[in-house]
C-alpha positions, 0 to 999 in steps of 0.5 A: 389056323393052317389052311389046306392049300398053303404050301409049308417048307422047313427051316432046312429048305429055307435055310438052302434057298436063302444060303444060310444055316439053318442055326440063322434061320432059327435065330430069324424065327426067334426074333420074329423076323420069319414067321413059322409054325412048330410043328412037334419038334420042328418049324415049318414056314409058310410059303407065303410068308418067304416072298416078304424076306426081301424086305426084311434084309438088312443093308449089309446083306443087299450089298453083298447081294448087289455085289455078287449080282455086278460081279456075275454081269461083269463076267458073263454078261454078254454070255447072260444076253446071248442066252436072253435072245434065244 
């Protein structure tokens, strides 16, 4: 049952925030791994149940996370520290 002040977001929303597509998040629904609900011929995911994606990700996708995150720092880093003290 569906409470009135839970916030919902579609597969596509979802699929945008995670930068995936919405095939992949289909899939991730399919195996239990994101939690949604059908309504009539689409999905929609709680938004209370996204903040646990972390958890879920796999090895290979945090390394890739990582990787992009030393990357950024590598190239902006003292610009991101700048912009910190403002």
């Amino acid at each position: 049952m569906m409470k009135e002040n839970n916030k919902f977001i579609t597969t596509a929303e979802l699929a945008n925030l995670l930068g995936i597509s919405r095939i992949a998040v289909f899939k991730k629904i399919q195996n239990g791994k994101i939690k949604a609900v059908k309504k009539g011929r689409n999905y929609v995911i709680n938004t209370m149940d996204v903040s646990g994606l972390n958890d879920r990700l796999s090895v290979n996708d945090k390394k890739i996370i990582s990787a992009a995150v030393d990357r950024t720092m590598n190239e902006y880093g003292e610009t991101l520290r700048l912009l910190g003290k403002e």
